[in-house]
N, C-alpha and C positions, 0 to 999 in steps of 0.2 A: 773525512770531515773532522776527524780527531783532531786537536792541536795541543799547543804548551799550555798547562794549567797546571798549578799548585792546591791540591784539594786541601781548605783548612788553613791557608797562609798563615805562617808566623803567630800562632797562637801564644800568649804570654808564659814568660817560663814559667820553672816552678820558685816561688820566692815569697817573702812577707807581705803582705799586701801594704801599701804605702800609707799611714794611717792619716787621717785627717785632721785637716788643722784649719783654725779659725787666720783672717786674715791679720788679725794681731799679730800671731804667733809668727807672721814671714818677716818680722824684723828680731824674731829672735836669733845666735848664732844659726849659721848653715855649714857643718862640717859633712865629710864625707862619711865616716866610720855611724852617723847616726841619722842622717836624713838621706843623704846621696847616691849611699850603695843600695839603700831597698828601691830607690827607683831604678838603678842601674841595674838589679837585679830580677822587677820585675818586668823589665824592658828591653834590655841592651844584651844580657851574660849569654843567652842562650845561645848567640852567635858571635858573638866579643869574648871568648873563651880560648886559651891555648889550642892549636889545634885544628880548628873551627874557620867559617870561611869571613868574620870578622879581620879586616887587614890589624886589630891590634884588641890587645886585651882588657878587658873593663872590669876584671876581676878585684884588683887590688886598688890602692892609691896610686902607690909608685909604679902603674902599669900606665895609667888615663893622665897625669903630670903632663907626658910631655903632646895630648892632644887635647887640652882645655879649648884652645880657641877653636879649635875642629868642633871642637861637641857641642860646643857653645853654639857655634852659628847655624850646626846641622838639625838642633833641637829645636831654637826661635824659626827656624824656616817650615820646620817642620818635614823636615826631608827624613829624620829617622825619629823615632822610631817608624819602618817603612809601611804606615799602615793607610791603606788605598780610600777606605770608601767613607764617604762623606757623612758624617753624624746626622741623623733623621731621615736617614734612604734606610732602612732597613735596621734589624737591631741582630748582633753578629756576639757571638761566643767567643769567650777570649779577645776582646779588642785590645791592642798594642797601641792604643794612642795618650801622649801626656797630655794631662790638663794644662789649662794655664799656669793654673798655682807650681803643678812641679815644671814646666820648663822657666818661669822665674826664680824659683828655686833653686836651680843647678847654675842659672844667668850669676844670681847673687855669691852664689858660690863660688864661679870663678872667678867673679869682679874683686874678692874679697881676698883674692892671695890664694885659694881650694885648699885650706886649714883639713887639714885628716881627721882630728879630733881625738877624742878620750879612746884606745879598746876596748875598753868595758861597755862600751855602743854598740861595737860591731856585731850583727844579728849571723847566724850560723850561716857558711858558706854555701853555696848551690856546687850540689855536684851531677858529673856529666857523667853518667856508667856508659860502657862498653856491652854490657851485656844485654840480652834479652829482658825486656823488663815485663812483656806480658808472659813470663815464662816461657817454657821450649814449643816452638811454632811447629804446629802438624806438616807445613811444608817450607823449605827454605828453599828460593830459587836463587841462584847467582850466575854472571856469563863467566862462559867457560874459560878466562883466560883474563888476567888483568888489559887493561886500555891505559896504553901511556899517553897523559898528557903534555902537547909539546910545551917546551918553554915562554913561547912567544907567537902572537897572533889574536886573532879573532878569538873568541868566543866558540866552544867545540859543544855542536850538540848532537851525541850518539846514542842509536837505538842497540837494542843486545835481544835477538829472540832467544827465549827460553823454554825450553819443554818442561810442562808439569808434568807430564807422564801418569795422571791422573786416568783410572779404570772405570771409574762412574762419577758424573758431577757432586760438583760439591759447591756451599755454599760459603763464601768467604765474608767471615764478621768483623775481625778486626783484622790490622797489619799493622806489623811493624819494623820498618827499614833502620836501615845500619850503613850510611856511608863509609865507604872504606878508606879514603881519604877529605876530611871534611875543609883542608884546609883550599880544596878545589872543586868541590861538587857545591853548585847554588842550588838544584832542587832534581830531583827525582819523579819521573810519572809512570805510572803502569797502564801499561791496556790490554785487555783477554783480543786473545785471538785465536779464535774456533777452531777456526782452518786452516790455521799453520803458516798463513802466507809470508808473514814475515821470516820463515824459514831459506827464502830463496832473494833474500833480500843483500845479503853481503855481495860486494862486488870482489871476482874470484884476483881479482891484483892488489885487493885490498890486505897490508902483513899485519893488522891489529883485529881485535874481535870485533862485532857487532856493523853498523853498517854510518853514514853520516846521517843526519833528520832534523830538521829544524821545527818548522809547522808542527808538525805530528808524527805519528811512526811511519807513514806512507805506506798503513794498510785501511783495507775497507771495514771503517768503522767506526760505530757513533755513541761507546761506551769507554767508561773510565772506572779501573779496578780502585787506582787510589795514588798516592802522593807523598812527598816530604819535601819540606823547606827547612832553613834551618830556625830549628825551635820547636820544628813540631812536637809533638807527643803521639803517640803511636793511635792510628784510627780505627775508633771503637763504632761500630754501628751500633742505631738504638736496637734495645732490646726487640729481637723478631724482624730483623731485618737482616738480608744478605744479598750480596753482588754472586751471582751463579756462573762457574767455572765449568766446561763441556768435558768429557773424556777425551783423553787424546789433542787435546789443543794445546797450546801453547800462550805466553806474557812477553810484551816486548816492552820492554823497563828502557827508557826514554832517559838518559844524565843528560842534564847540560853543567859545563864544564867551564871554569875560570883558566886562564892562563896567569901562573902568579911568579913569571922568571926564571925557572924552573924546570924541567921535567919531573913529571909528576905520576905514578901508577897509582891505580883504582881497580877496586874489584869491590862494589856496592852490593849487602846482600839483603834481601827481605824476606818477612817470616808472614807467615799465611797461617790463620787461626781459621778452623772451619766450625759450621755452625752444628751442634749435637740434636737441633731439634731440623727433623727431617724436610719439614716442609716452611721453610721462614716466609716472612713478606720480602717482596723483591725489590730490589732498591733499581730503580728504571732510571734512563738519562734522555734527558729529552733536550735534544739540539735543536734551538732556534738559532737560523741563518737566514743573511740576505747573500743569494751568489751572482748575481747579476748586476750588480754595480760596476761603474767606472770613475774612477776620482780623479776630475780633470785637472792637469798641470797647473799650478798656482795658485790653488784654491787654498784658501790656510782656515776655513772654517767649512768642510763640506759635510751632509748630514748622509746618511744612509739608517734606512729604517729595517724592521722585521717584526714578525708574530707569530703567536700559536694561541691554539686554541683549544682547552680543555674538551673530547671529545664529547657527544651527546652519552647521559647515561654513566660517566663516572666524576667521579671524585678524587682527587689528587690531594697529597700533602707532602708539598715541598720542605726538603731537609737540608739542601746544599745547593749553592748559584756560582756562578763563574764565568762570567768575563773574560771575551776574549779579542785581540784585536794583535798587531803588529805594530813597524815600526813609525808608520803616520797616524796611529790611534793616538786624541786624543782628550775623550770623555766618551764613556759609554754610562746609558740611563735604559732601568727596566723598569715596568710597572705593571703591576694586574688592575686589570679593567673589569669588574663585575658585570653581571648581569642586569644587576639596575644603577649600572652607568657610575658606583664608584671606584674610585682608586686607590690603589695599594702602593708606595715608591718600596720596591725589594733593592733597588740599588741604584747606586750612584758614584761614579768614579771621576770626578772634575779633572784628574792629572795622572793620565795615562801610562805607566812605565810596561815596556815589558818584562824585564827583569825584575818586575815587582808582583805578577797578577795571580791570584786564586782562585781556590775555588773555597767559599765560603758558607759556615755552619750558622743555622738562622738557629738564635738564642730558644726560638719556639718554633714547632716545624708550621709552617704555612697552609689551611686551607685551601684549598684551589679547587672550587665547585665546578659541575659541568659547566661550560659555556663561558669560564672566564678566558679572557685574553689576556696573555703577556704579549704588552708590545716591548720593542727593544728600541734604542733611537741612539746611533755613535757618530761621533763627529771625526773628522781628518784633518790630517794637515799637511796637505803637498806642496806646497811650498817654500821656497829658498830659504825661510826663515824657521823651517826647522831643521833642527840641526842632524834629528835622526835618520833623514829623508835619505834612502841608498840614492839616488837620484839627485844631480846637479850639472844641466839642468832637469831639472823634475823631467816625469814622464808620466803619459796615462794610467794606473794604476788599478787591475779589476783582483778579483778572489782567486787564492794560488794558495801551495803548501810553500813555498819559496820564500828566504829571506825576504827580497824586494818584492813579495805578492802583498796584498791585505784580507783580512778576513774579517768580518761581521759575523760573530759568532756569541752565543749564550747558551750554556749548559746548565739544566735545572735536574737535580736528582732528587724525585717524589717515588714517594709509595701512592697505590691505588688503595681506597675506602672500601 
């Protein structure tokens, strides 16, 4: 039931925060070296960086020159910076989304000739280490052999099982991954696996490491150790919280993979921080699914629903939500439904990507008393008239790990009270 998810999508870099200004002030100059890069840099660098799986660099002036009308129209559309879920569904840590005021601002700026300005503007550079930055990680798992990316094709998404070779459980509080080629890897997923299964998962004709996976790792399981997209920052659980690793099991680290013309090698490593205090609160995953649906041929607005429901006798408090659907998703809505019949919107995604979805950190962890319901409610589109549809002409469509399957799925990670 595992699938592709981004825990914590695209959290904003590290940068100046963009200072605020009155609407007078948007007819004063708009040069880049003093208004433009801090927005560039608290939105765009972390993945528009040499290197990085940004197609060009947004670091300097003379990098972003020659894609002004690009940025320009990608910012009024709102298409980047790529962030999913709808303002007033839920209030989400790190949001990556421009205001009005700065995507007119950047508009102004290119209309205007994109003037570089004084250097004595330019605020201090963002930089992008190599190294470990929570320090040396009590475990680094890597697969045993780099995966060459081919040049051309589809979109490659490969699982890699790894042995922790762990003696007695342990509990994992922070991570932090390390793409080894970032100019090709869009996001990164982990998931524990007790039992090893993904051990017998390569097929023996197959001459590259790990195994193909799209959906999910195609083991049996309904947890997620953790994540990277590019931007992230390395994931710290709150204090007294840990994901529990078993003796003897193993992690099957999920890449999915850009083809950028190229062949391309990868050997992604992550670092595993365990917790010192012996008994933490468990950070739980609780999967709401609908698997019984069928999404009939032509339908360009079909609904499928799902719930859960807080058991009798606990108390939950949700810390992370995520979204999950394929390539005819397009809007998925959660909400908690109280006990005396009010409602909570924890999310909302009006425009579906999958190359866009997370899993996201609620600015304040969530309440979820006994007896609340989360319903879930996602719309399809099978139809000719989308363009993502594997299918032409369409075809019936029910819940698969498959490219061409769909899936109705939401992942909530709460502690218990």
């Amino acid at each position: 039931m595992a699938a592709g998810l981004v825990l914590g999508l695209l959290p904003a870099a590290w940068g100046q925060p963009v200072p605020s200004r009155s609407r007078s002030s948007l007819r004063a100059p708009v040069t880049f070296n003093n208004q433009i890069v801090r927005i560039f840099q608290q939105n765009c660098q972390a993945c528009h960086h040499p290197g990085d799986v940004g197609p060009f660099s947004m670091m300097s002036h003379r990098e972003v020159v020659p894609w002004l009308k690009q940025i320009k129209t990608e910012v009024q559309a709102r298409r980047m910076p790529p962030w999913k879920p709808v303002p007033g569904h839920g209030e989400f840590v790190e949001e990556r989304r421009l205001s009005q005021q700065e995507i007119e601002l950047i508009a102004r700026w290119v209309d205007s000739g994109a003037p570089e300005g004084d250097p004595r503007d330019l605020p201090a550079p963002l930089e992008f280490s190599e190294q470990w930055t929570l320090g040396t990680p009590d475990l680094v798992l890597e697969p045993e052999a780099d995966f060459v990316v081919p040049a051309e094709g589809s979109d490659v998404y490969r699982c890699f099982s790894i042995p922790t070779r762990l003696l007695q459980g342990r509990h994992v509080t922070s991570i932090e991954m390390r793409p080894g080629n970032r100019s090709v890897v869009h996001h990164v997923l982990l998931f524990p696996d007790p039992l090893g299964v993904s051990a017998t998962m390569a097929k023996p004709n197959d001459p590259q490491a790990g195994y193909s996976c799209f959906g999910g790792p195609g083991i049996p399981t309904d947890s997620i150790l953790g994540a990277w997209a590019p931007g992230i920052r390395p994931q710290v659980l709150p204090p007294g919280v840990g994901v529990r690793l078993t003796p003897g099991g193993r992690v099957v680290m999920q890449v999915h993979y850009h083809v950028n013309g190229t062949p391309q090698g990868d050997r992604t490593r992550v670092g595993l921080y365990f917790a010192r205090d012996p008994a933490p609160k468990e950070l739980l995953w609780a999967p709401i699914a609908n698997l019984g649906f069928e999404i009939p041929p032509g339908e360009s607005r079909y609904t499928v629903t799902a719930s859960f429901s807080v058991p009798p006798f606990l108390n939950a408090r949700a810390h992370f939500i995520g979204p999950h659907m394929h390539q005819l998703g397009r809007e998925m809505r959660a909400e908690a439904v109280f006990r005396d019949g009010t409602r909570r919107p924890l999310i909302y995604i009006d425009d579906w990507d999958f190359n866009w979805q997370a899993i996201y950190t609620f600015r304040e962890p969530v309440l979820l008393p006994s007896g609340t319901r989360i319903e879930v409610t996602a719309v399809y589109d099978n139809s000719t008239g989308n363009p993502r549809n594997p299918f032409n002409p369409p075809r019936p469509i029910r819940w698969g790990e498959q490219t061409t399957d769909e899936m109705c799925l939401l992942f909530i990670g709460v502690t218990l009270e």
